[in-house]
ChimeraX commands (.cxc) that place a marker at each C-alpha (Angstrom):
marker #1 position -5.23,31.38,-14.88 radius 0.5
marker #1 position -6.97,31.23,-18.09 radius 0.5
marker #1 position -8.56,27.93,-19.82 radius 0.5
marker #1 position -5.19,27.69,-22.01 radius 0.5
marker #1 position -3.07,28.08,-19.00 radius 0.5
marker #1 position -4.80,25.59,-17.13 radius 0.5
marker #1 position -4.53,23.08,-19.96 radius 0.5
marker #1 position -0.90,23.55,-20.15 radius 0.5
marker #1 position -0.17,23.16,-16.49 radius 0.5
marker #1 position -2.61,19.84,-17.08 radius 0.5
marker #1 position -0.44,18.23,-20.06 radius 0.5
marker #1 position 2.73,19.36,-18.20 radius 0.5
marker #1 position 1.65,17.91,-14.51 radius 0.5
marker #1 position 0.45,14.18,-17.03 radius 0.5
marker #1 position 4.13,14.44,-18.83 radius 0.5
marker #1 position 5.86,14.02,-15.62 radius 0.5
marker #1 position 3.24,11.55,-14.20 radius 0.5
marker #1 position 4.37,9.63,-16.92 radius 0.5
marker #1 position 7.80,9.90,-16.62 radius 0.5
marker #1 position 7.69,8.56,-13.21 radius 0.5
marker #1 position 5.61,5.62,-13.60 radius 0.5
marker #1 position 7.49,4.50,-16.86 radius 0.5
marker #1 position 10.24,4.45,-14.06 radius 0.5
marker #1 position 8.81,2.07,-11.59 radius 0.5
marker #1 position 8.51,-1.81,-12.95 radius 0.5
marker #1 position 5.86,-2.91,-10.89 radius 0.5
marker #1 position 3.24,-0.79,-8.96 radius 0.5
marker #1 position 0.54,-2.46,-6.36 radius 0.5
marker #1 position -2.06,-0.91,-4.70 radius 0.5
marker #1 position -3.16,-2.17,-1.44 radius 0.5
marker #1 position -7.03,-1.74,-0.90 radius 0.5
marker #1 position -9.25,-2.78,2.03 radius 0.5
marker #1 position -12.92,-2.27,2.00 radius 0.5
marker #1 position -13.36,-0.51,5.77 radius 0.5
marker #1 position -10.40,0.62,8.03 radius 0.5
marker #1 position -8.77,-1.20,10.82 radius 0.5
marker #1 position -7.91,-4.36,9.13 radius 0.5
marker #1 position -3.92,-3.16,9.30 radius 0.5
marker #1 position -3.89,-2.18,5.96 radius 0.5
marker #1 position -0.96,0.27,6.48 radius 0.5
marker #1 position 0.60,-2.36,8.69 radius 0.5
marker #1 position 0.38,-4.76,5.64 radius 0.5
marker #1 position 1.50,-2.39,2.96 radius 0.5
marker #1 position 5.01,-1.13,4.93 radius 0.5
marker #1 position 5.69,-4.61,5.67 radius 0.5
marker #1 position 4.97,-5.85,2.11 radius 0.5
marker #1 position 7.62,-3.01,0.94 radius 0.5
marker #1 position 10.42,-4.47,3.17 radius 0.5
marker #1 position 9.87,-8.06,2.65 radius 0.5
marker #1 position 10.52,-7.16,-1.25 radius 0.5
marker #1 position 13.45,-4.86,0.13 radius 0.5
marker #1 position 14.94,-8.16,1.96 radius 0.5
marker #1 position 14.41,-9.76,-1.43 radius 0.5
marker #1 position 16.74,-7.15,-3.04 radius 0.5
marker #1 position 14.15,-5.01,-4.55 radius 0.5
marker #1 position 14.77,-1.60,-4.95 radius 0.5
marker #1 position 10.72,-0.13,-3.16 radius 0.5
marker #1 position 8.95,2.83,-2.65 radius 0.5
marker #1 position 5.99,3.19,-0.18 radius 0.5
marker #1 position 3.46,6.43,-1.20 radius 0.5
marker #1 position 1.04,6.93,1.30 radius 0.5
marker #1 position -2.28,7.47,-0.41 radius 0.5
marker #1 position -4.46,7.99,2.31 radius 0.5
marker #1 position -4.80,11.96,2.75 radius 0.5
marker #1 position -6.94,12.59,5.43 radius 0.5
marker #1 position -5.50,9.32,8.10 radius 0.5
marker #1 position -2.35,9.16,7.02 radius 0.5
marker #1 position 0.23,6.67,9.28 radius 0.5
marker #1 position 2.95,5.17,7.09 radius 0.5
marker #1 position 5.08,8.00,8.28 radius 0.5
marker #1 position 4.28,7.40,12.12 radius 0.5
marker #1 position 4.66,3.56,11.59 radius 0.5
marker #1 position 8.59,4.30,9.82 radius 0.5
marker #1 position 9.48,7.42,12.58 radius 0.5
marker #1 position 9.39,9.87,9.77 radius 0.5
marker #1 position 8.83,13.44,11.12 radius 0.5
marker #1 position 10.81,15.73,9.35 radius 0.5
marker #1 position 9.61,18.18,6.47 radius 0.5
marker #1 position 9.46,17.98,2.63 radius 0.5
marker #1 position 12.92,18.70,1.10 radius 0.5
marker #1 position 12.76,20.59,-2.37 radius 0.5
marker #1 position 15.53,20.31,-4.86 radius 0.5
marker #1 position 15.26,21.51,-8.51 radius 0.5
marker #1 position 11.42,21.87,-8.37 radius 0.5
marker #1 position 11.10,18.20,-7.14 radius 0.5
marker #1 position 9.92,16.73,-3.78 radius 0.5
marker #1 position 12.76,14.04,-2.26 radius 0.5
marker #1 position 11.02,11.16,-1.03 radius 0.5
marker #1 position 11.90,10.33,2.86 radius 0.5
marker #1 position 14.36,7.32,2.69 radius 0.5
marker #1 position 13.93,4.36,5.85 radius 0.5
marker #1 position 15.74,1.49,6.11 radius 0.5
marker #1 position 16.28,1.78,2.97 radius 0.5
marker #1 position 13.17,1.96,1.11 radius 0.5
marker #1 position 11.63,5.60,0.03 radius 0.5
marker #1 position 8.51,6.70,1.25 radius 0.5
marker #1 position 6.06,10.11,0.57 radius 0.5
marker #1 position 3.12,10.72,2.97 radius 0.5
marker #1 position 0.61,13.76,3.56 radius 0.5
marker #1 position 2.05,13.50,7.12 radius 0.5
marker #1 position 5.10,15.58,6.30 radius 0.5
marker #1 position 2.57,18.39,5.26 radius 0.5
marker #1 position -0.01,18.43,7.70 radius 0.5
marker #1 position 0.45,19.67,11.21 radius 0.5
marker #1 position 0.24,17.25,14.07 radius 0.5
marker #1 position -3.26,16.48,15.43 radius 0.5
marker #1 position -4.60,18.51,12.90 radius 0.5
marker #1 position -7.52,17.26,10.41 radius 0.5
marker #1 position -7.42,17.62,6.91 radius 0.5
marker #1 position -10.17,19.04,5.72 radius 0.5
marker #1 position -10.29,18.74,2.03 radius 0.5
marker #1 position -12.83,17.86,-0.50 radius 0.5
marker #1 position -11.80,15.09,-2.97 radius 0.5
marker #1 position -10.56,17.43,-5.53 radius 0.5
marker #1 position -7.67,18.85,-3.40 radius 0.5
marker #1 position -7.33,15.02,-2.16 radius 0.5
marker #1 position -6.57,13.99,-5.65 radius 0.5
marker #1 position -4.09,17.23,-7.00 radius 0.5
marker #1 position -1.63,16.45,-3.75 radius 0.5
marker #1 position -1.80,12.04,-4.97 radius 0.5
marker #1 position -1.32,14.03,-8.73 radius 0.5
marker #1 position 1.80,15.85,-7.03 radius 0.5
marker #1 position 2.85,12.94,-5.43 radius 0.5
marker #1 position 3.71,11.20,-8.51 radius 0.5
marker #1 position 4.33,14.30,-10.46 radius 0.5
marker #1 position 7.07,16.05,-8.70 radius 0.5
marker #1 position 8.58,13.54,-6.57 radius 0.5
marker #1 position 11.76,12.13,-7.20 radius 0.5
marker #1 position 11.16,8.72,-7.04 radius 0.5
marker #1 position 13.62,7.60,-9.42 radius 0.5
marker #1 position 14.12,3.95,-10.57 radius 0.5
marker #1 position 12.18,1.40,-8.56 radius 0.5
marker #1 position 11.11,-2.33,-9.18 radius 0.5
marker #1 position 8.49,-1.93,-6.82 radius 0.5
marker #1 position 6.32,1.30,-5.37 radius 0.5
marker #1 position 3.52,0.26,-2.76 radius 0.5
marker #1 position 0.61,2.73,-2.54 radius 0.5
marker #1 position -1.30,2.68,0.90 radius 0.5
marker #1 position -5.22,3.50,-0.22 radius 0.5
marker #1 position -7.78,4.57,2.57 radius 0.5
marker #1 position -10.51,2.73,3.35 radius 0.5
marker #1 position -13.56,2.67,0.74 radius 0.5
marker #1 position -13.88,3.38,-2.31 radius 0.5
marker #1 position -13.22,7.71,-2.56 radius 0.5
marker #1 position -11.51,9.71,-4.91 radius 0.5
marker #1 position -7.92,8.95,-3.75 radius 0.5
marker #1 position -8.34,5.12,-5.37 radius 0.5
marker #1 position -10.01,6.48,-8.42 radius 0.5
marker #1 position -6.70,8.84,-9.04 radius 0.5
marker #1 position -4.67,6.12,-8.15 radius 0.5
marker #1 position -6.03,3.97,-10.35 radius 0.5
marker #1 position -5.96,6.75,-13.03 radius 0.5
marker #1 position -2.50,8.01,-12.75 radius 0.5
marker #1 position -0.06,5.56,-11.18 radius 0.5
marker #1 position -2.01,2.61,-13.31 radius 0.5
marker #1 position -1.52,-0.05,-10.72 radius 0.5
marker #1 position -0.91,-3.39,-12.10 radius 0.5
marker #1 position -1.85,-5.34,-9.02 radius 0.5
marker #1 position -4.23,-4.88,-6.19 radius 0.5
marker #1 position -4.25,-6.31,-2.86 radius 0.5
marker #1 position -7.24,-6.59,-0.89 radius 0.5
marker #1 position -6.75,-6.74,2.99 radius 0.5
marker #1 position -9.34,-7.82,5.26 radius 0.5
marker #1 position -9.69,-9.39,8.58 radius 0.5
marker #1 position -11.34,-13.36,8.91 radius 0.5
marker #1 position -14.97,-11.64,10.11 radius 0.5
marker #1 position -17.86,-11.45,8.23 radius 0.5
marker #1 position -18.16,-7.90,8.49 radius 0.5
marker #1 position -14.85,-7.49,7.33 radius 0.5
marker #1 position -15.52,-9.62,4.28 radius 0.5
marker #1 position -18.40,-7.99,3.01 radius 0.5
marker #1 position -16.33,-4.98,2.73 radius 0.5
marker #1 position -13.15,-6.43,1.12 radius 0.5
marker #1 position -15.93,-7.78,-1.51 radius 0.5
marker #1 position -16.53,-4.40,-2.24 radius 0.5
marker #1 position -13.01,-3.47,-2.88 radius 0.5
marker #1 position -12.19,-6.54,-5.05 radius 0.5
marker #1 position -15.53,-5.37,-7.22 radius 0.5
marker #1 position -14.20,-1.30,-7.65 radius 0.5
marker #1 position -10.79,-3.07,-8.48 radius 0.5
marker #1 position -12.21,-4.65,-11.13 radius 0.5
marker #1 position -14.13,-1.82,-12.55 radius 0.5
marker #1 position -10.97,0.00,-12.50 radius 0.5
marker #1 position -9.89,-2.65,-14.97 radius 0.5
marker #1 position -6.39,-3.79,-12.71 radius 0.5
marker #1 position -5.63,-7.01,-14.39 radius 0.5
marker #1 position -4.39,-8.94,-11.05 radius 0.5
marker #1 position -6.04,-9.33,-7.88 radius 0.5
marker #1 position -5.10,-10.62,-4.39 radius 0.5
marker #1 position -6.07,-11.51,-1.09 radius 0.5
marker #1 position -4.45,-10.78,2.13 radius 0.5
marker #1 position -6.06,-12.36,5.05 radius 0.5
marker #1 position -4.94,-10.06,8.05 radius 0.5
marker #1 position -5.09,-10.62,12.37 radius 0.5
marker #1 position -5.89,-14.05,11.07 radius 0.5
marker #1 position -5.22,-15.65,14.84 radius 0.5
marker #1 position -3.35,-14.30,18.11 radius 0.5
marker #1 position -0.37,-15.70,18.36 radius 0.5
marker #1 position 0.23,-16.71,22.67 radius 0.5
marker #1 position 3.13,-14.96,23.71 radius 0.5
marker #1 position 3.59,-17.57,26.13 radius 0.5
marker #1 position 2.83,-21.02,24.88 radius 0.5
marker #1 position 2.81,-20.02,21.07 radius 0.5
marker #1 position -0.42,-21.27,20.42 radius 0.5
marker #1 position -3.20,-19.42,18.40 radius 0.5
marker #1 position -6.23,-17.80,19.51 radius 0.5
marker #1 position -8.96,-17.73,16.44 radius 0.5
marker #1 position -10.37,-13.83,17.96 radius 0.5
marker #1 position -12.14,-12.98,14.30 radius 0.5
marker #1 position -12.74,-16.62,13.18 radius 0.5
marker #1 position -10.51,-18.49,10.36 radius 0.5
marker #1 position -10.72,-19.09,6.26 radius 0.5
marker #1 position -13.11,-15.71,5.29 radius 0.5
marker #1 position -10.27,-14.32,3.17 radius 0.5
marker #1 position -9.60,-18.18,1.24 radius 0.5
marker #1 position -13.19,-18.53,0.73 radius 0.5
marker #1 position -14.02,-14.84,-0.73 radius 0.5
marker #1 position -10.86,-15.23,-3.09 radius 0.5
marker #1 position -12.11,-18.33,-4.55 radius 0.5
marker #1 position -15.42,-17.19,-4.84 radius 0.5
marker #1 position -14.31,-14.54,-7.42 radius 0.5
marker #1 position -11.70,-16.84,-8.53 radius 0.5
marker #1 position -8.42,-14.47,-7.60 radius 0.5
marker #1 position -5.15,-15.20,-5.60 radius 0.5
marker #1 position -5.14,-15.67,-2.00 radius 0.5
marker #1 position -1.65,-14.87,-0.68 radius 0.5
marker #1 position -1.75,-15.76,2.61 radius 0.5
marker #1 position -2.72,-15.41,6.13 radius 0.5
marker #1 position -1.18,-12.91,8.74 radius 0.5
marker #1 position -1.52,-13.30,12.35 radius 0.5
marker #1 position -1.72,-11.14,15.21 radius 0.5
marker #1 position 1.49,-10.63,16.57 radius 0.5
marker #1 position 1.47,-7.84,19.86 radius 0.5
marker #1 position 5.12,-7.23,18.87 radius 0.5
marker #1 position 4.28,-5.99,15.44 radius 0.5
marker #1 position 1.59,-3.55,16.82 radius 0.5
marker #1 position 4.88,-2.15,19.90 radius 0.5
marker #1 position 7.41,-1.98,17.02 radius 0.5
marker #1 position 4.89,0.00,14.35 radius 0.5
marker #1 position 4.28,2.28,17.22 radius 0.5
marker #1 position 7.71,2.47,17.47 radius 0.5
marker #1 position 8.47,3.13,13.71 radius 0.5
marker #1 position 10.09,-0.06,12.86 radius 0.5
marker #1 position 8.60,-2.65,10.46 radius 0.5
marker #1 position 8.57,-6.18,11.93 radius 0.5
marker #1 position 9.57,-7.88,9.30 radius 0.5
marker #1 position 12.91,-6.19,9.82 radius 0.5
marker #1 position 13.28,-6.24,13.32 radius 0.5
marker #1 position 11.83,-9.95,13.75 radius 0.5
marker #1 position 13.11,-11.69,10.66 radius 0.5
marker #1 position 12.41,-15.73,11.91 radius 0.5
marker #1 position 9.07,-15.06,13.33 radius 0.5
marker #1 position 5.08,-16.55,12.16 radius 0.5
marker #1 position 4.57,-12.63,10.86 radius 0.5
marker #1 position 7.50,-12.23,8.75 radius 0.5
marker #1 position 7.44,-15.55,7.43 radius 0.5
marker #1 position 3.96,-14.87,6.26 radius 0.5
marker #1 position 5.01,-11.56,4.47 radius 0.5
marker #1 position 8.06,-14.03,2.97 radius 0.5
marker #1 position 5.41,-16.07,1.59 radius 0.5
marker #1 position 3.23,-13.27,0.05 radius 0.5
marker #1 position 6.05,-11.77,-1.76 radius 0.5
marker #1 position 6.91,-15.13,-3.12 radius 0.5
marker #1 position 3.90,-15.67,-4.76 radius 0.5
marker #1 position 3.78,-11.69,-5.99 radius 0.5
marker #1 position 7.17,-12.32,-7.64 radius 0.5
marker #1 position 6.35,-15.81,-9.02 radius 0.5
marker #1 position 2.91,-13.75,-10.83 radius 0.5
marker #1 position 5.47,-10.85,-12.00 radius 0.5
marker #1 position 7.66,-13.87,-13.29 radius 0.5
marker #1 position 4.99,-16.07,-15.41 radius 0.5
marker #1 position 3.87,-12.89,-17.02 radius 0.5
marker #1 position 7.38,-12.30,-18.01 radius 0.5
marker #1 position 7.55,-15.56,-19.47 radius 0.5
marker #1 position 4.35,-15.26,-20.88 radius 0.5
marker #1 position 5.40,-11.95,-22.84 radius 0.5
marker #1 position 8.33,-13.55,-23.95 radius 0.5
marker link #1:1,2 radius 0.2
marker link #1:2,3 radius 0.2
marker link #1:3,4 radius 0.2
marker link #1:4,5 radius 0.2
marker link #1:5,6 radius 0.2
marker link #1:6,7 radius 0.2
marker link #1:7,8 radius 0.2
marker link #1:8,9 radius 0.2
marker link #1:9,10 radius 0.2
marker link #1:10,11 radius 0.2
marker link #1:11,12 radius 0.2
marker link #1:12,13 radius 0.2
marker link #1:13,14 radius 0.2
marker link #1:14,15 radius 0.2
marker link #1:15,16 radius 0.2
marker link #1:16,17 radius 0.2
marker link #1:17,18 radius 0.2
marker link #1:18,19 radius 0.2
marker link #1:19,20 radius 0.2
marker link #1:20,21 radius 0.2
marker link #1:21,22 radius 0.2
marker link #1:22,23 radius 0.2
marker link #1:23,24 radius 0.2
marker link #1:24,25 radius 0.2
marker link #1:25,26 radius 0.2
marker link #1:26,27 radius 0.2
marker link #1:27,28 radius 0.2
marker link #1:28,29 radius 0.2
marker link #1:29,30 radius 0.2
marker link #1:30,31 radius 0.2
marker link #1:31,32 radius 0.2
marker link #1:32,33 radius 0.2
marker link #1:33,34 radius 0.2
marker link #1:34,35 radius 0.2
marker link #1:35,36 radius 0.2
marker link #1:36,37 radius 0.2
marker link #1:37,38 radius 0.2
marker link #1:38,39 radius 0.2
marker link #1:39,40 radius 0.2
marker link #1:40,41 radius 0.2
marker link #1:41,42 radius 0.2
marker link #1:42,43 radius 0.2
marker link #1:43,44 radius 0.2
marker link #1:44,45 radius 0.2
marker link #1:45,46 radius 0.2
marker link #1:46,47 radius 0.2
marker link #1:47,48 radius 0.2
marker link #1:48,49 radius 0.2
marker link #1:49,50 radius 0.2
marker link #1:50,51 radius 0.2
marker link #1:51,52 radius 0.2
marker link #1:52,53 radius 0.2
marker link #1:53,54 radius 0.2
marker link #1:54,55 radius 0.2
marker link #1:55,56 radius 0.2
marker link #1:56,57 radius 0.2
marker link #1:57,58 radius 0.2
marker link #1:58,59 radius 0.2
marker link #1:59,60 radius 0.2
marker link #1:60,61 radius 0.2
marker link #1:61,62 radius 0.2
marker link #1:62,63 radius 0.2
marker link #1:63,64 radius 0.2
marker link #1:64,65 radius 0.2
marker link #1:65,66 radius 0.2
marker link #1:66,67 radius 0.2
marker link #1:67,68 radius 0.2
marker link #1:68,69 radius 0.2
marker link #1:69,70 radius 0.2
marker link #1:70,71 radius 0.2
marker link #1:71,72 radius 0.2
marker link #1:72,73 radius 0.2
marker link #1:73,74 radius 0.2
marker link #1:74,75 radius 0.2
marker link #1:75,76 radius 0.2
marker link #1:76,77 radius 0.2
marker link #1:77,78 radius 0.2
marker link #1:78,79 radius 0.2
marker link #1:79,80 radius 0.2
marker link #1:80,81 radius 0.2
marker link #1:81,82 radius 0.2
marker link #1:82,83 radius 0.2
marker link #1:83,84 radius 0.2
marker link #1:84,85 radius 0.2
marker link #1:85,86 radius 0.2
marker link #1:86,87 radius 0.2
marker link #1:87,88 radius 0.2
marker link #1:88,89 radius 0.2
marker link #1:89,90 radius 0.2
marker link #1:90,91 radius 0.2
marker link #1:91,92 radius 0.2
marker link #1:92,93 radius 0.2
marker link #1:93,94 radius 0.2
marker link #1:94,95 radius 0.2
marker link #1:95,96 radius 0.2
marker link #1:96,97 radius 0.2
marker link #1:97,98 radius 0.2
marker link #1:98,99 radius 0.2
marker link #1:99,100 radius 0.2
marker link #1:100,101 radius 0.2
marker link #1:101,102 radius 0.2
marker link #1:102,103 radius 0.2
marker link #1:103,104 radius 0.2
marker link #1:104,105 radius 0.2
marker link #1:105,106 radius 0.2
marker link #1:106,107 radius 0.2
marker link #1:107,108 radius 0.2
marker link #1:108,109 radius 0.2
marker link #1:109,110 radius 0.2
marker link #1:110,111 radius 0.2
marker link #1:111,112 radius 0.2
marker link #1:112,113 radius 0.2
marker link #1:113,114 radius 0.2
marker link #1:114,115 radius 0.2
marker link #1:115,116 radius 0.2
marker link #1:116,117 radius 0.2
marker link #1:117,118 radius 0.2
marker link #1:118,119 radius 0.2
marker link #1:119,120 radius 0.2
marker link #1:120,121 radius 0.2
marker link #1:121,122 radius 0.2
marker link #1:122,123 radius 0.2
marker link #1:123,124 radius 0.2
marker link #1:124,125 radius 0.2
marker link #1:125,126 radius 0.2
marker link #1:126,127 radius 0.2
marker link #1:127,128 radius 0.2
marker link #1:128,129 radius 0.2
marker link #1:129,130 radius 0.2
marker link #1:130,131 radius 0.2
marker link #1:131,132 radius 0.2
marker link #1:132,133 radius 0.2
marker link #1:133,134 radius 0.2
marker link #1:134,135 radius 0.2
marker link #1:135,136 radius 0.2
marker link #1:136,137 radius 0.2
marker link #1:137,138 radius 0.2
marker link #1:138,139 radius 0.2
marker link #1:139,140 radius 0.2
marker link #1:140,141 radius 0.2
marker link #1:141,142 radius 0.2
marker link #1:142,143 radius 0.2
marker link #1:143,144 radius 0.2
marker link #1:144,145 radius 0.2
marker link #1:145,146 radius 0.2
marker link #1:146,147 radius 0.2
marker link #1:147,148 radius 0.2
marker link #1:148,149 radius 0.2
marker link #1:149,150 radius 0.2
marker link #1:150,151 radius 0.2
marker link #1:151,152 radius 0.2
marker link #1:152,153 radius 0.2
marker link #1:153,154 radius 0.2
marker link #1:154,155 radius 0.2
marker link #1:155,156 radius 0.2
marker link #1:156,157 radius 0.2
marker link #1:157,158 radius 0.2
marker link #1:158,159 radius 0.2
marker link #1:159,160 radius 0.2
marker link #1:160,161 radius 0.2
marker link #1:161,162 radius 0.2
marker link #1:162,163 radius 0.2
marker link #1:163,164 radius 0.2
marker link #1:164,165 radius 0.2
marker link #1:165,166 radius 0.2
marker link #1:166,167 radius 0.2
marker link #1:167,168 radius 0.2
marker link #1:168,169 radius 0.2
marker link #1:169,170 radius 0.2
marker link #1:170,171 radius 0.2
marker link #1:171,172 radius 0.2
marker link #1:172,173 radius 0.2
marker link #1:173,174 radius 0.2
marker link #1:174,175 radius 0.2
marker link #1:175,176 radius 0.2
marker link #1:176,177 radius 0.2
marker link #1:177,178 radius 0.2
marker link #1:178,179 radius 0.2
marker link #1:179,180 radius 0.2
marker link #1:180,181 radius 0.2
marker link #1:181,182 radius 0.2
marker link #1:182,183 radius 0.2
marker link #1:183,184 radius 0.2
marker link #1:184,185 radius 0.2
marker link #1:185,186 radius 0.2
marker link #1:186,187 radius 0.2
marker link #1:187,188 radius 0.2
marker link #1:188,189 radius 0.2
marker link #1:189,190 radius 0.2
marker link #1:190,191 radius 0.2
marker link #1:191,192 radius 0.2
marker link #1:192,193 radius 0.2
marker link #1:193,194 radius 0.2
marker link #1:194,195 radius 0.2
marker link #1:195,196 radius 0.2
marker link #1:196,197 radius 0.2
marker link #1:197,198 radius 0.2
marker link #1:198,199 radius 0.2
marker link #1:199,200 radius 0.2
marker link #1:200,201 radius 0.2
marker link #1:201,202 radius 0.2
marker link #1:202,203 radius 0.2
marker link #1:203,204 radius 0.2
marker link #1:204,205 radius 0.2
marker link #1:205,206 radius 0.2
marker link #1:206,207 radius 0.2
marker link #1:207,208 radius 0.2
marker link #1:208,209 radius 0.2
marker link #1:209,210 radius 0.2
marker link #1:210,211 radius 0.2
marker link #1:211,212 radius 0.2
marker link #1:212,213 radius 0.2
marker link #1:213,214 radius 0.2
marker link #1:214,215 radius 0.2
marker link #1:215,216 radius 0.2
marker link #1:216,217 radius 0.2
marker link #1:217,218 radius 0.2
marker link #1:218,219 radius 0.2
marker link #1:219,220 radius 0.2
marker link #1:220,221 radius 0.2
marker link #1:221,222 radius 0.2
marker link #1:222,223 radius 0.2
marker link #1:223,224 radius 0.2
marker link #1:224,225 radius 0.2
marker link #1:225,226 radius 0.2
marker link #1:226,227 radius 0.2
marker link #1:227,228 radius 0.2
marker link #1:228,229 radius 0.2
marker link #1:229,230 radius 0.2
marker link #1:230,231 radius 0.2
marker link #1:231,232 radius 0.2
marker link #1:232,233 radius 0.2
marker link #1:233,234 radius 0.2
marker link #1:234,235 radius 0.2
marker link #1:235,236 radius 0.2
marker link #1:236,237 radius 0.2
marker link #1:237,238 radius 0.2
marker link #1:238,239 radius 0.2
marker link #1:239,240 radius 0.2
marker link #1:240,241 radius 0.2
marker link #1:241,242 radius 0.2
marker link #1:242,243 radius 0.2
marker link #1:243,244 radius 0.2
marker link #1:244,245 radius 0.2
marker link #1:245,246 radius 0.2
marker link #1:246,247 radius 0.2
marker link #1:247,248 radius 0.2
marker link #1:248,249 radius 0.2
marker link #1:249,250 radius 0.2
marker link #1:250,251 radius 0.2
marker link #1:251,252 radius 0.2
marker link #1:252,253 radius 0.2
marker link #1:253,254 radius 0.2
marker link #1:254,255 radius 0.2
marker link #1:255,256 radius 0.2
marker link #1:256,257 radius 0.2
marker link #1:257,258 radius 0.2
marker link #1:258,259 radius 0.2
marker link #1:259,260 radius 0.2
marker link #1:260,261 radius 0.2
marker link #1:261,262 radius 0.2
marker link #1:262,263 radius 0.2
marker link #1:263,264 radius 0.2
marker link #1:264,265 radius 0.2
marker link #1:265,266 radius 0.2
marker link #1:266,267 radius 0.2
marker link #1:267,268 radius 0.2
marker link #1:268,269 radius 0.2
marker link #1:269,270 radius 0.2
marker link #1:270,271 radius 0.2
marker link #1:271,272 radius 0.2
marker link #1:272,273 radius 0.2
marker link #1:273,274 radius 0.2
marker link #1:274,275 radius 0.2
marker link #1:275,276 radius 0.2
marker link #1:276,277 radius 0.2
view
């Protein structure tokens, strides 16, 4: 492939990148600054708790390399191709694209960012996403190549930041709120995740990472905290199990907490409606 055949395939690959994001209303990328804070756990849940809402939502699993949204929904079947574009996987009734359905079981993925990047490219590209008010992407952990294209191509318009109560964890999510800034994504929120063990037997709550990191590092850089989730064993049995939690446990502390988050997401979407008009 020449240099004018490789510019062509370029414009042609951005036309269609276009197409589908001018397609999607509202697009939120869920960060966290080190892995196992239940990022994924957040993101699928966030997509159904707008799906309860009414929302028509998407879920694209950004993380190449680790990537679970497809073990956390029981998605194991392959790609389908029709007319030269990818159909998303559709679960309980939200769609949902993941490097899963590509890569063999047990088997890493080995790929510098460049090739990480082309398959996020092709995500948006040539999947048929259609019309969505919503479409979560799951990031990995740190600050690689996968955000940077996200950033770059599906133009997030909000970002939430997950992290645990810890210390440790908090240094981290700082990073992520600072790259989400540099990235130049307008609004910016904070998810404060395992935030307690809830007692399956006498419903109280065990503080296991302490209490109030996530509040305090939001107001320090003066962005929204959403909310606090806590740990709830029967979220971690039904993930493994492939079925979100807010779905199967609609009345319990977790879900509720989701309920709340997506509250204040949609009353942000609605003042900058009313602000624009």
């Amino acid at each position: 492939m020449n240099i004018s055949e490789k510019q062509k395939f370029f414009d042609e690959e951005q036309n269609r990148i276009s197409e589908t994001v001018s397609k999607i209303k509202h697009r939120i990328a869920v960060f966290s600054g080190k892995g196992g804070v239940g990022k994924t756990t957040v993101s699928i849940n966030l997509a159904y708790a707008l799906r309860l809402q009414g929302f028509s939502t998407g879920i694209l699993d950004a993380d190449i390399t680790g990537p679970n949204v497809a073990k956390m929904l029981n998605v194991d079947s392959e790609l389908i191709i029709l007319n030269e574009k990818i159909i998303p996987f559709e679960k309980y009734g939200a769609k949902m694209i993941s490097m899963a359905s590509l890569a063999q079981n047990g088997k890493p993925v080995i790929w510098r960012g460049p090739m990480r990047s082309k398959i996020i490219n092709q995500f948006l590209a040539d999947v048929d996403w259609g019309k969505l008010d919503y479409l979560i992407a799951d990031l990995p952990p740190g600050t690689g190549d996968e955000i940077l294209t996200i950033a770059q191509q599906m133009k997030p318009d909000y970002a939430v930041i997950v992290t645990t109560p810890q210390e440790v964890s908090i240094i981290d999510a700082e990073r992520a709120i600072n790259m989400a800034q540099k990235l130049e994504i307008r609004y910016i929120g904070v998810v404060e995740n395992m935030a307690g063990l809830v007692c399956p037997h006498c419903s109280g709550t065990i503080e296991l990472f302490g209490s109030g990191g996530g509040n305090k590092l939001a107001d320090k850089y003066n962005i929204q905290f959403l909310g606090s989730i806590p740990i709830d064993i029967d979220a971690r049995i039904l993930g493994d199990k492939g079925k979100p939690i807010v779905l199967e446990k609609p009345d319990c502390e977790v879900t509720n907490s989701f309920k709340s988050i997506v509250n204040f997401i949609e009353e942000h979407y609605q003042k900058e409606l009313t602000l624009q008009q």
